[in-house]
VODOVEX-754965 format. One record per atom (N, C-alpha, C, CB): residue in one letter; x, y, z. Coordinates in steps of 0.05 Angstrom, whole numbers, plus 5000, padded with zeros to 4 digits. Glycine has a CB too. Example, Ala and Ser with C-alpha at 12.3 -4.5 7.8 and 13.67 -1.06 7.14 Angstrom:
A526448865156;A524649105156;A526449345156;A522649115181;S525749555142;S527349795143;S525850015157;S528249885114;
***
This chain:
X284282548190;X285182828194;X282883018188;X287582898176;X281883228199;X281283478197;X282083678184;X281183538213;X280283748160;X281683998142;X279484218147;X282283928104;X281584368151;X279984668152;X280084858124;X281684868177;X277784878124;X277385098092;X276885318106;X274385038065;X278085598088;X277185898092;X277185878062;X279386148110;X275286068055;X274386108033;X274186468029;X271785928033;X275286558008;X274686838003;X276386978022;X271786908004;X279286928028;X280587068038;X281587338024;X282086928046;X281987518028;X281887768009;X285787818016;X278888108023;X287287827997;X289587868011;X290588117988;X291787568016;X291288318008;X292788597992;X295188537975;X294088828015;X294488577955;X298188737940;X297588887945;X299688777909;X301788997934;X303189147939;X301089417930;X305989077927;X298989467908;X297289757895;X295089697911;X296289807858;X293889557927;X292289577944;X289889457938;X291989797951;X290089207913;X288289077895;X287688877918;X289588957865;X285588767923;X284988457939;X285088247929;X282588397947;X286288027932;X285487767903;X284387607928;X288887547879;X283187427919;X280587197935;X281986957931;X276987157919;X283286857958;X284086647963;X283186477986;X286286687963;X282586247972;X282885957985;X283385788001;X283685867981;X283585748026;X286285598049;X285385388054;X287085708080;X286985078046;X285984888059;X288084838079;X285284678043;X288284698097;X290284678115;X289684468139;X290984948125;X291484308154;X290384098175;X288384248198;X292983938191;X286384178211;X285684328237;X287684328253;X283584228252;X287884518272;X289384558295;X291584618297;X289484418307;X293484648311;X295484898313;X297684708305;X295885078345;X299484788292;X300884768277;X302484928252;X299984628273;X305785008252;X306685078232;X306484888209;X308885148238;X305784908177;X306584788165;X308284958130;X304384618167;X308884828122;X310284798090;X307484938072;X311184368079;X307685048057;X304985108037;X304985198013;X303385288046;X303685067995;X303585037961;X302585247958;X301984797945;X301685347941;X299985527925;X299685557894;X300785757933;X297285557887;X296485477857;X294185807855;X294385057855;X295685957833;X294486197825;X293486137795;X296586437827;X290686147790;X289586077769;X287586297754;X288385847776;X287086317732;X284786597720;X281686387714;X286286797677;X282086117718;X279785927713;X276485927736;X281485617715;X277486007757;X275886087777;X276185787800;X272486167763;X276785887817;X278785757841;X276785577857;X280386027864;X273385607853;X271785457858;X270585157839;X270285637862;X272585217824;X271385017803;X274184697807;X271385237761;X272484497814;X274584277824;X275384137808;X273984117842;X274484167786;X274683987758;X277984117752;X271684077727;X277684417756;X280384607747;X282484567772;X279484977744;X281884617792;X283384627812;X284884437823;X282484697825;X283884127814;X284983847819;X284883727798;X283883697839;X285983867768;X285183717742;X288583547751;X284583947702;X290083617764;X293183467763;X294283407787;X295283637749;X293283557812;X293583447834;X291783437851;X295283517844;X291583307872;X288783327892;X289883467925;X287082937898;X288083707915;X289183857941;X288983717970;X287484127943;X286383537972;X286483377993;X288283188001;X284883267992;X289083137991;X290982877993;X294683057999;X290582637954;X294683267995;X297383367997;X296083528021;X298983537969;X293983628035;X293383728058;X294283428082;X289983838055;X292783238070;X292883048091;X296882898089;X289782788083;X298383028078;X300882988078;X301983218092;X301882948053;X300483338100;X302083608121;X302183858106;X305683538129;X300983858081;X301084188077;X298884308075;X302484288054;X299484578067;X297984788072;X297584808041;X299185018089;X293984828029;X294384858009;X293685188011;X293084647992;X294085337990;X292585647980;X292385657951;X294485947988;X289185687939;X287685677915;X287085957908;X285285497917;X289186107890;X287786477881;X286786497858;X290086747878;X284786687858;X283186707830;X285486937832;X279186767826;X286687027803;X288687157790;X286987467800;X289187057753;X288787647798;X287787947789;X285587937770;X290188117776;X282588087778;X280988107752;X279187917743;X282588127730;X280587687763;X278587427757;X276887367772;X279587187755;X273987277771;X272987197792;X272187397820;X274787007798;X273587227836;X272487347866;X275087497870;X271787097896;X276987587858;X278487817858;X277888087845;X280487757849;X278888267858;X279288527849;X280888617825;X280188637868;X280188847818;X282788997794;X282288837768;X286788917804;X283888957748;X283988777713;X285588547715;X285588957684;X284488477692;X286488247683;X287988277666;X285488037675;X290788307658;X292388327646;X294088077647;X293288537653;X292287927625;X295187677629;X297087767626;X295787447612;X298587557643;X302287467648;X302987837656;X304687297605;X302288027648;X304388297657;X303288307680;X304388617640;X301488177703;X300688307726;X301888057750;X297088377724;X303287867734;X303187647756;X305687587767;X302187397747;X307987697760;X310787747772;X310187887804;X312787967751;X309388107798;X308988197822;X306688107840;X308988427818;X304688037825;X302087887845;X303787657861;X299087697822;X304787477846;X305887267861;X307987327877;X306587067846;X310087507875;X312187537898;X310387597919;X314687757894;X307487847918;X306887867938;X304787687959;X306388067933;X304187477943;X302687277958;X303687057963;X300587227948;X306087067960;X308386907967;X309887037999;X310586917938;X309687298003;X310487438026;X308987408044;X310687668023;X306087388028;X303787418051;X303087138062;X300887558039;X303486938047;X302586718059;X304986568073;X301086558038;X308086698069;X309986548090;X310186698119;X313086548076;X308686968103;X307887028136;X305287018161;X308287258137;X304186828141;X301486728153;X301886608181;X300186478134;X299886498204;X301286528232;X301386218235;X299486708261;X299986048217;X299685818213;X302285638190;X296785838206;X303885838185;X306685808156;X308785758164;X307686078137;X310485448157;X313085478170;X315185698155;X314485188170;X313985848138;X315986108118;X316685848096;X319886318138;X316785628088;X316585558059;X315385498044;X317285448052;X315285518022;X313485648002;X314185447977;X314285997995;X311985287969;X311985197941;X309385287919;X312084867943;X310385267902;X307285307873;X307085167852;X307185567855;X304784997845;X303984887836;X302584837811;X303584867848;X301384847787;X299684847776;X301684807750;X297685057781;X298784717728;X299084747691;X297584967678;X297784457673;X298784957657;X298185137639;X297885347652;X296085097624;X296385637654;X296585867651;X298085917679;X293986007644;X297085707702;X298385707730;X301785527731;X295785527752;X302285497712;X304985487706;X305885697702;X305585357687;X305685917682;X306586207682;X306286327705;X305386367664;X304686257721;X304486417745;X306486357765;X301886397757;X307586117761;X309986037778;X311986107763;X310285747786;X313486057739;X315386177724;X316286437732;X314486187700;X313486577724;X314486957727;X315387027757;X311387207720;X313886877768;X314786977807;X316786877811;X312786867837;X317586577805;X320986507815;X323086547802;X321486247820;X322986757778;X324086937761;X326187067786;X321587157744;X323987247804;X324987377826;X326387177855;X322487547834;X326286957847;X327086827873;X327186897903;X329286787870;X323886957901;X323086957931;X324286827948;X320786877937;X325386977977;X326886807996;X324886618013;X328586988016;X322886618003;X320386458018;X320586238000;X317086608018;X320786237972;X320385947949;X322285807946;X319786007920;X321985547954;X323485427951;X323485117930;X323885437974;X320285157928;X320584977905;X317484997880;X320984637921;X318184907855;X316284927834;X315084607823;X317885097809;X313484687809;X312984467788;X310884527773;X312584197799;X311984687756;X310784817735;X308884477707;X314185067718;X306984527704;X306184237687;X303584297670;X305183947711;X304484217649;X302984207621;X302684557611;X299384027626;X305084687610;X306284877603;X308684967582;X306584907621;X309485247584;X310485277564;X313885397585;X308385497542;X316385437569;X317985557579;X318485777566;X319685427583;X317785877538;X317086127527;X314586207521;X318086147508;X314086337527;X310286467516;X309986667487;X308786747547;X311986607491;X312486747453;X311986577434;X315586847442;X315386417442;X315286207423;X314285967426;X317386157415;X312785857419;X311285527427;X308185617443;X313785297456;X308585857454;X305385847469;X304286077446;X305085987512;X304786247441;X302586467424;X303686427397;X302586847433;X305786367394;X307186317364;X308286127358;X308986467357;X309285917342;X310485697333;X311585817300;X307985427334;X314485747305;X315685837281;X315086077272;X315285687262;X313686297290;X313186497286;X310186547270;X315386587276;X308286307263;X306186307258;X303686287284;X306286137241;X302786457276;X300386577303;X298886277311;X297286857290;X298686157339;X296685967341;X294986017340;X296485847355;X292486027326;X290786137324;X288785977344;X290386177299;X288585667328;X285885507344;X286585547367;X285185187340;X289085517387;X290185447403;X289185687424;X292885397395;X290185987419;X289586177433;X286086287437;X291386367421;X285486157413;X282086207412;X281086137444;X280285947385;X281085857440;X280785687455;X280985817490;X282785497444;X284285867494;X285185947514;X283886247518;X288085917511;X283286357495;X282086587510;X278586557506;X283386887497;X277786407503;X274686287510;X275186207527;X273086107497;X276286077547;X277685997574;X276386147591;X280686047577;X277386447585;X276886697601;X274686777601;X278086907595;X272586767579;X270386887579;X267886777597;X269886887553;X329985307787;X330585317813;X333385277815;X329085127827;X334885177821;X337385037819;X337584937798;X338084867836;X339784847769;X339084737748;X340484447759;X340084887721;X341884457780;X341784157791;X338983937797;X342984187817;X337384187808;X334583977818;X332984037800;X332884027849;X332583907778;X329883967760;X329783647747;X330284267731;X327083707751;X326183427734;X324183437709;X324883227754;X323983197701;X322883287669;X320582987671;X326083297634;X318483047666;X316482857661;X315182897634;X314582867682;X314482747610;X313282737591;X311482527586;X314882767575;X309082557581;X307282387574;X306082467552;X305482337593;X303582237550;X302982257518;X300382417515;X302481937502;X299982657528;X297582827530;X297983057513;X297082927558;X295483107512;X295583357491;X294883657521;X291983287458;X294783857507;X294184107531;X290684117539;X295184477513;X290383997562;X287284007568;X286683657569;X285184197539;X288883487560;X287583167560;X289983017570;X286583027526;X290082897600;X291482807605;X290882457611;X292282967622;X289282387595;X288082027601;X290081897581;X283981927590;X291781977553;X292081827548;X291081587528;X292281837563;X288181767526;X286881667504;X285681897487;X284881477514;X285881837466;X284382047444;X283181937426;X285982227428;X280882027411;X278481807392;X279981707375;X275781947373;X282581747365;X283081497351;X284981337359;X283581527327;X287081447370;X288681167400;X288781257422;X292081047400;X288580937433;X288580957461;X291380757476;X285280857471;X292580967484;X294880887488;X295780767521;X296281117478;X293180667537;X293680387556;X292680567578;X297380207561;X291380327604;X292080477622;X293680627637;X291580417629;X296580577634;X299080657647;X299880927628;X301580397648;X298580977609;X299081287602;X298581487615;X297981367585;X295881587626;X293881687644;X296581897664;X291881367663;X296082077662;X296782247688;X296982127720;X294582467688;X294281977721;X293481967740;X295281647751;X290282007737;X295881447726;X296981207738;X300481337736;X295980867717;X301381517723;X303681747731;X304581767757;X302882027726;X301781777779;X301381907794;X302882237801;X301581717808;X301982377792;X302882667795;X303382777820;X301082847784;X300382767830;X299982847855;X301782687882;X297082817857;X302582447873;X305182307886;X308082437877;X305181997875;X308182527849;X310782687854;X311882987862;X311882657835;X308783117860;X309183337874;X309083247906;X307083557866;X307783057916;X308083087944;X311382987948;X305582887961;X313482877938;X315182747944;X317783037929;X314582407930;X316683137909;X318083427911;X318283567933;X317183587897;X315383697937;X314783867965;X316783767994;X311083807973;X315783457995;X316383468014;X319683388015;X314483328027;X322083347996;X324183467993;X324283698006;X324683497972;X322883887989;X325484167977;X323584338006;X325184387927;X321484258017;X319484418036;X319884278067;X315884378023;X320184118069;X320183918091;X322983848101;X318883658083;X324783858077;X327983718085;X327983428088;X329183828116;X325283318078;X325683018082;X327182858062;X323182898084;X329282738076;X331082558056;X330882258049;X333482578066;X328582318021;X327582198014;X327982117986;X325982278022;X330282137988;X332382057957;X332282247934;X331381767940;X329882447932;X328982447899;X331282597890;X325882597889;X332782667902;X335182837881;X337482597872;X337283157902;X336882407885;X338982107863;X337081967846;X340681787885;X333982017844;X333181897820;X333382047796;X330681817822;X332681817773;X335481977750;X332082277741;X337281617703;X333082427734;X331682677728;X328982637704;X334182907716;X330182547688;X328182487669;X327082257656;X328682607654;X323082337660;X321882077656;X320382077630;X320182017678;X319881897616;X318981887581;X316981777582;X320681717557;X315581747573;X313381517561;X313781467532;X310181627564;X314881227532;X315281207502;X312880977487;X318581087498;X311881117461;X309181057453;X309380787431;X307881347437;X308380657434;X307180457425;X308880237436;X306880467396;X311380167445;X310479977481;X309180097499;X312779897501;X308480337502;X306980467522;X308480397542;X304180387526;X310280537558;X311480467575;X313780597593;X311980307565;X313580687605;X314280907624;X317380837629;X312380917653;X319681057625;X322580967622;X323681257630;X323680837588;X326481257655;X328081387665;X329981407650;X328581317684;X330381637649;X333481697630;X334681907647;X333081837593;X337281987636;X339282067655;X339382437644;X342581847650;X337982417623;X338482697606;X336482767589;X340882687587;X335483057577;X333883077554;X335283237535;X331183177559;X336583267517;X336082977492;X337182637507;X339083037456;X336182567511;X337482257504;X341182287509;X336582167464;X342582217519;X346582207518;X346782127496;X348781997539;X344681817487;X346181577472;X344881627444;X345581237485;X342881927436;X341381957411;X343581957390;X339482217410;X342881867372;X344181837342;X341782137324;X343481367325;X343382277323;X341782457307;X342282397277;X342482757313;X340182237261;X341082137237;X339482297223;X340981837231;X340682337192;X339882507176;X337582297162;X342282627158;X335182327150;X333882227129;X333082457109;X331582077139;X334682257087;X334182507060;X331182557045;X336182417033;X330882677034;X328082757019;X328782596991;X327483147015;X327382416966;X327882316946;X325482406938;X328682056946;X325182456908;X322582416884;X323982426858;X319882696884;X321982306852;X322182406815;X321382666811;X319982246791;X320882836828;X318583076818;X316483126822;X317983086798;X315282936838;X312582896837;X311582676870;X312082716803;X312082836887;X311882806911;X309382886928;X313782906919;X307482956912;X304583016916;X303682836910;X303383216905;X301782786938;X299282646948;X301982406963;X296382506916;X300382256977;X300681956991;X301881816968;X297581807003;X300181786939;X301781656928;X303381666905;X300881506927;X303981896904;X306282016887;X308681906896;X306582316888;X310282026875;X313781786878;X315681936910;X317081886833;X314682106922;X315882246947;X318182006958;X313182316973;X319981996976;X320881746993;X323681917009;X321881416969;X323681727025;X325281867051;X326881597058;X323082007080;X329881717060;X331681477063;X333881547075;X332281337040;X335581427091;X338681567100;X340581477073;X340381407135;X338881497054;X341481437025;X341081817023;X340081156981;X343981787019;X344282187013;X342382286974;X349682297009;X341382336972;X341182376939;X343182446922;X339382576933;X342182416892;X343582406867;X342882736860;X342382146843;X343082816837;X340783026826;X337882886824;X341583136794;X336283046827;X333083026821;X332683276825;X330982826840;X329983226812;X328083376800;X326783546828;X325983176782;X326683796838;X324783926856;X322783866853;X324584166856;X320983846880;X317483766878;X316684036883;X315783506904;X314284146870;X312784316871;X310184376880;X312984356855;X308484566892;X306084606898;X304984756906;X305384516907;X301784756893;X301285206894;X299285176925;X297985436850;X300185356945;X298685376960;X297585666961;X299585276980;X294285526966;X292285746960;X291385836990;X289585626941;X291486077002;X290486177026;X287686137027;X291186457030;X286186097012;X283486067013;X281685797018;X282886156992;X284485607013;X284285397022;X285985177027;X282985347012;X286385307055;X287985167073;X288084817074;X287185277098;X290384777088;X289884517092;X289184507130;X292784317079;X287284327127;X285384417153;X286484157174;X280984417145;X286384357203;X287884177227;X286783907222;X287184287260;X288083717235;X286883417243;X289183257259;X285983227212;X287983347287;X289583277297;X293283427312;X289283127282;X294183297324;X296583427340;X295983487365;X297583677330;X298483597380;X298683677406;X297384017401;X302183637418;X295184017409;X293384297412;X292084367421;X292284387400;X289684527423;X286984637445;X285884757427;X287384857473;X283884757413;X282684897392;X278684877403;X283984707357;X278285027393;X275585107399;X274484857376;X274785497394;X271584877385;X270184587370;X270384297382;X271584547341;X270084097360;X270983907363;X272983797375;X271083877349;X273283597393;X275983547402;X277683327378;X275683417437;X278683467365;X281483377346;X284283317353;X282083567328;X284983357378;X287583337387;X288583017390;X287683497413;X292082987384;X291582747390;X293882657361;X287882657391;X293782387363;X294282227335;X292282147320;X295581977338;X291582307298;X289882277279;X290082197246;X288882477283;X288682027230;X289481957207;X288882137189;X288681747200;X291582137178;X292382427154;X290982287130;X296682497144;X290782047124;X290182107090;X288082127080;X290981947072;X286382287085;X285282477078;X285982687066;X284482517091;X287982907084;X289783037075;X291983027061;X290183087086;X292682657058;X295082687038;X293982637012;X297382477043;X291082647005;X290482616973;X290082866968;X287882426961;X291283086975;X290983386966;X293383476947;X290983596994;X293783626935;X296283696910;X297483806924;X295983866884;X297483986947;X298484176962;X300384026992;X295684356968;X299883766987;X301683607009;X304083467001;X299983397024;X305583517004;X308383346992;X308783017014;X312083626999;X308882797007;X309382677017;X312082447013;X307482647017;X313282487034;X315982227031;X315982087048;X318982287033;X316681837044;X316481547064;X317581307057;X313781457069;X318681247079;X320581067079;X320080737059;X320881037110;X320880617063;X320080357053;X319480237079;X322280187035;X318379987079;X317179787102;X320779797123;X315879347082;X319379797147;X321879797165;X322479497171;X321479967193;X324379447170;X325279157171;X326279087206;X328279127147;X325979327220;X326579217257;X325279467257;X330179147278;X324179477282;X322979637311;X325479977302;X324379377356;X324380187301;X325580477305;X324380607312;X326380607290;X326980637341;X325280857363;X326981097358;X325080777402;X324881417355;X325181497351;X324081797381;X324981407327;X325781827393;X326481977418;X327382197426;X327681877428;X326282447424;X327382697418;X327382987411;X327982657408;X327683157404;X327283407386;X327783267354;X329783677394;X326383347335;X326183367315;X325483587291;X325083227317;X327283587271;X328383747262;X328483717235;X330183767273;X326983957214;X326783777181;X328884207179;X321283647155;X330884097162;X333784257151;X331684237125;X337784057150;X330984487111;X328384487089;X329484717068;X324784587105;X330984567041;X332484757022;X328184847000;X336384496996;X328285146997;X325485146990;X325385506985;X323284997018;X323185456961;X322785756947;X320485836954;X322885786918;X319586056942;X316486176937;X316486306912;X315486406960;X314786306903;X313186586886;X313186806893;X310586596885;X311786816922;X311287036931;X313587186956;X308587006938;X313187356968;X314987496987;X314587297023;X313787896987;X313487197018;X313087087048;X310786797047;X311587397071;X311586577060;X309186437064;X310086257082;X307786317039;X308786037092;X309085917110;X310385627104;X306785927123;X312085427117;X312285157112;X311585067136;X314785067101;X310184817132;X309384537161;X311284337151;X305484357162;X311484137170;X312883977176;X311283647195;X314984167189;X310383477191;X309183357200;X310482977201;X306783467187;X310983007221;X312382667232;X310382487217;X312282587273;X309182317209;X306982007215;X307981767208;X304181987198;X306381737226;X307281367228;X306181177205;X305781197259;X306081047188;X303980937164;X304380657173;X304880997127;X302480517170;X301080247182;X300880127155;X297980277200;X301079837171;X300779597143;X298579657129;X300279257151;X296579767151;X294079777133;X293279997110;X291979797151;X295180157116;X295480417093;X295280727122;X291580407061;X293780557151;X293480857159;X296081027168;X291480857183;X295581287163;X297281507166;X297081627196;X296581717143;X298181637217;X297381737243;X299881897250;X296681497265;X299182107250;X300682337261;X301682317282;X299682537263;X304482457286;X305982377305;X306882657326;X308382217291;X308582767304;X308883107316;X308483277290;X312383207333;X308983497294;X309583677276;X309483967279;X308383627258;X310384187259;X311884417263;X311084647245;X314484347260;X312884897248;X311384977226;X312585247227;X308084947227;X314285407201;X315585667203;X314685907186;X318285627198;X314285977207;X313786317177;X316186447162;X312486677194;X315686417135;X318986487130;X320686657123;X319786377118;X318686887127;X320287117133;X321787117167;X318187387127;X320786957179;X323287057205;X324286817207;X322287187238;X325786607184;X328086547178;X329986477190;X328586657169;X330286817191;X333486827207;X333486967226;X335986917192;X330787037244;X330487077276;X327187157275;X332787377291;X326187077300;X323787127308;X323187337310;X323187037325;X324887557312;X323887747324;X323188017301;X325787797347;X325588007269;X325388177260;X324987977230;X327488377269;X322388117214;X322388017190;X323787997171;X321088067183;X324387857146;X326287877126;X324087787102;X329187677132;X322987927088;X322187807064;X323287667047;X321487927053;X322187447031;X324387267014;X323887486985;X323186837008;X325487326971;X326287466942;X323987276925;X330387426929;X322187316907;X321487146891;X322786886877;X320887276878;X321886626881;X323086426863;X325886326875;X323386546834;X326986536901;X329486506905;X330286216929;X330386826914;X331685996935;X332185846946;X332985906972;X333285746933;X332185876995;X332785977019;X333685617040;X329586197030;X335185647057;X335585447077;X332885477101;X338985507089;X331385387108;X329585397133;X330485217152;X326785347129;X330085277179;X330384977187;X327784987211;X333984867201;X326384807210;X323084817220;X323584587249;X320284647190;X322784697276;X322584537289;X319584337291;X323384667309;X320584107290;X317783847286;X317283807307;X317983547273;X317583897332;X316983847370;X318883637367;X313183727386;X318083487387;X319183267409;X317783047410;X319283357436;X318382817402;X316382617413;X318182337423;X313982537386;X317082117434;X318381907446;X316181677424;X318281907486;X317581527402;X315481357391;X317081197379;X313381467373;X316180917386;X317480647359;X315880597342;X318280317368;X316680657314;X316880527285;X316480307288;X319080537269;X314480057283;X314479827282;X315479747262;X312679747286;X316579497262;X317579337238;X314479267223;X319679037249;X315379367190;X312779267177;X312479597169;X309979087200;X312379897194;X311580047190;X312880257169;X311180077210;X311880417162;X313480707151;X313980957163;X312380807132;X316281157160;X315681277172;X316481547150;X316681217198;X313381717155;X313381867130;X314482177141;X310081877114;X314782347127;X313982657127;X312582837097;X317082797133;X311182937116;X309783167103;X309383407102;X308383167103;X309783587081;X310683797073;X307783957058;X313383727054;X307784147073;X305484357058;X305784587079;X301684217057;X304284837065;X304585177079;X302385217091;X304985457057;X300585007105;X297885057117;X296784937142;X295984997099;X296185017164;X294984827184;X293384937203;X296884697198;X290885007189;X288385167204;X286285037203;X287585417195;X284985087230;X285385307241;X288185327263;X282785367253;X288985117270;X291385167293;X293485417286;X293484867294;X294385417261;X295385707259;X294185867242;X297985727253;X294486087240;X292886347226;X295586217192;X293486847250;X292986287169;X294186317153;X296086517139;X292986257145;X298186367121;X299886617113;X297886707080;X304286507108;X298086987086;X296687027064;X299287007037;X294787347068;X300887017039;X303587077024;X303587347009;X304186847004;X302787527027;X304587817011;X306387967027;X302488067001;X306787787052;X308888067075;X308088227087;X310688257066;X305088297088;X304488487099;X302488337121;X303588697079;X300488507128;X299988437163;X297588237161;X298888737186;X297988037171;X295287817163;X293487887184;X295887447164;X293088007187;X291388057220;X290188287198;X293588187260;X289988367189;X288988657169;X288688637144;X290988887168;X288988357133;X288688307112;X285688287100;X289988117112;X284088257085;X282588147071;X282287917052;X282288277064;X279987717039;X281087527026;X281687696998;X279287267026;X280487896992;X281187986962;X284187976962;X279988306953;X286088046983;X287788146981;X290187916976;X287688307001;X288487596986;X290487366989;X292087296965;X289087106997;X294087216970;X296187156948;X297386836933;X298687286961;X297086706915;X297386446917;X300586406922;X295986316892;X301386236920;X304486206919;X304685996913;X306186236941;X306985906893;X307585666874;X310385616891;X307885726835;X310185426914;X312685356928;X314085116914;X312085286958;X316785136923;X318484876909;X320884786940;X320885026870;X321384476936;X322484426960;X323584336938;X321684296987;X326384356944;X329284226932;X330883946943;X331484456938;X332083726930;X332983506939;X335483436930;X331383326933;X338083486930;X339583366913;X341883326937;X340283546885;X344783256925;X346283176939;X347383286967;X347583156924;X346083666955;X348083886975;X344983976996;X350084256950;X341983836990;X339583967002;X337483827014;X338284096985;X335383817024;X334983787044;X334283527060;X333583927044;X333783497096;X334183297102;X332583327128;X336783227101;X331383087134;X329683087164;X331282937184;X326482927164;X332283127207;X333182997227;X332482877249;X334183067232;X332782527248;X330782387276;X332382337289;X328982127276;X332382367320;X333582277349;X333181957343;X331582397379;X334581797339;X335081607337;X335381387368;X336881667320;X333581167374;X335581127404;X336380767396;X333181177446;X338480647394;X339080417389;X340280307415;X340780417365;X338780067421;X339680057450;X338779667449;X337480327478;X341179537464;X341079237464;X337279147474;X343879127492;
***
């Protein structure tokens, strides 16, 4: 087949701005179906533009591709105003290109990360031209989970992203793999989790062509009877259909928090069990803003080093400032499949500070490898949106989301959690006085002597459980 490139097509919005678009498309006359991927990365760069699908290969399947550098970017005109300028950019280059003379009038869009929002905000409006998405390696709030987590600022995360710069709820499907944002192989420097992790043995660019050509083509080609959602579940490594997300058949089981008191470091008396507790003793620990407990590892994008990933904590668990609980040796295989969720009874010193929450897996050999984890600012408690300072010393309920992960517990293994108010650079620290950490100074930082509570009526980590013959 013959593909025709135009390059630097200038197409008007609605204020009379130009943006610089892209056209790949078959030679010769012909209506067809056409994708479109609006990006701020610069629309010439192929590393960006086919990091998840290959525009060639969905041209030579009959469509029409179109590649825009965003408002402000690049070979476009006007500012850049992320996300407030792209509702309307996209309805209108969604008008313009179904009325292209070469367009059968349907309209799909494509892309991850920031070109995920760019599809979100436009089919907000449900263009009568769009008829289908696939938004990938994105967010569904840009508040919560993309600029904030638990209401703590991402810091490494947004750095990063802004050094960057410098449908029916019947038809939706859900794909999860074991990538971090920016790494879709599947491997990270300290596991490597097979060839069949990989995006690419996924094949993506096979399920957007088999979307498209559904919901764009009318070809009846089953995908609305395969079951909706696909897992990769980690350590069989191994790619699995399910019918739902959460899980139908999850057992949301409670695991309680246990110590003597003394649940600091790796090997302090900490332990985590589905036995409910007796009375005991609260574990305690002063966290100092000045010295954080520093990223290693997780699902992130941080400037520097590449750290993302499953990485070994103990390092971090011989610090005073890390609470650790963990199970005893697992006696069978626990897969654990889901949202996750630590219910966290816990004080301060001071008027405000932060708690983390961190999944790991612990190995015969002693290593600690991170799994997910979370993290709440705790003045907004009891809503994101409006602060509540705590009372000194006073006992508050939190409940911290730990993400989502798909992973089996080996028999032999442990499975721990860890508790501390620090995880930078990925989030900005809490200085703990309530007032504005963005304006703060270090003279101004505050220590805080936190306490997590354990007894019969307090706290507990909840795992998606999946028990299956």
């Amino acid at each position: 087949m013959n593909i025709l490139i135009e390059k630097n097509i200038m197409v008007p919005m609605r204020d009379g701005v130009q943006l610089a678009t892209d056209v790949y498309r078959p030679a010769g006359d012909g209506l067809y179906p056409l994708i479109i991927q609006r990006l701020p990365y610069n629309k010439d760069l192929p590393a960006i533009t086919m990091l998840l699908i290959d525009i060639f290969r969905l041209v030579q399947q009959g469509y029409a591709m179109l590649i825009q550098d965003t408002r402000g970017r690049f070979a476009s005109e006007g500012e850049f105003h992320p996300f407030f300028q792209e509702l309307a950019d996209g309805i209108d280059t969604i008008a313009r290109a179904a009325s292209a003379p070469w367009s059968n009038g349907k309209v799909g869009l494509a892309g991850g990360s920031y070109f995920g929002a760019t599809q979100w905000l436009a089919a907000r409006e449900t263009p009568e031209a769009l008829l289908a998405t696939m938004p990938v390696i994105t967010s569904a709030d840009y508040y919560e989970s993309w600029t904030y987590q638990g209401r703590a600022f991402q810091l490494g995360f947004i750095l990063m992203w802004t050094l960057g710069f410098a449908l029916g709820e019947q038809q939706q499907r859900l794909l999860i793999g074991p990538w971090s944002h920016g790494s879709f192989g599947g491997i990270f420097p300290e596991h490597d989790y097979g060839l069949l992790a990989s995006a690419e043995a996924a094949d993506i660019t096979g399920a957007h062509i088999r979307w498209y050509d559904r919901w764009l083509k009318g070809s009846e080609n089953g995908v609305e009877q395969e079951k909706p959602v696909k897992i990769f579940v980690m350590r069989p490594n191994t790619w699995r259909e399910e019918d739902d997300w959460p899980l139908p058949d999850t057992q949301f089981r409670p695991y309680y928090l246990h110590s003597a008191g003394r649940a600091n470091t790796a090997t302090g008396n900490g332990a985590l069990s589905t036995e409910a507790p007796g009375d005991e003793f609260e574990d305690a620990y002063l966290y100092d803003p000045r010295h954080p407990v520093p990223t290693n590892g997780g699902a992130t994008l941080i400037p520097g080093a590449f750290i993302a990933g499953p990485r070994d904590q103990r390092g971090i668990e011989t610090r005073e400032d890390v609470l650790c609980y963990t199970t005893e040796p697992l006696e069978r295989p626990t897969e654990v499949t889901g949202p996750v969720e630590l219910v966290l009874f816990a004080s301060c010193s001071a008027r405000d500070t932060d708690f983390t929450a961190k999944l790991v897996d612990v190995y015969p050999s002693g290593r600690a490898e991170s799994i997910t984890d979370g993290i709440l600012r705790a003045c907004f408690r009891e809503s994101l949106v409006k602060p509540v300072l705590m009372e000194p010393n006073q006992m508050y309920e939190l409940h911290i989301t730990v993400g989502a992960t798909s992973q089996v517990f080996e028999t032999g293994h442990r499975i721990r959690l860890e508790i501390t108010s620090s995880n930078f650079p990925r989030f900005d620290r809490n200085i703990n006085t309530g007032g504005a950490i963005q304006t703060e100074t270090e003279k101004g930082f505050v220590q805080a002597l936190n306490r997590v509570y354990h007894d019969r009526a307090h706290p507990y980590l909840v795992l998606p459980i999946i028990e299956r013959d």
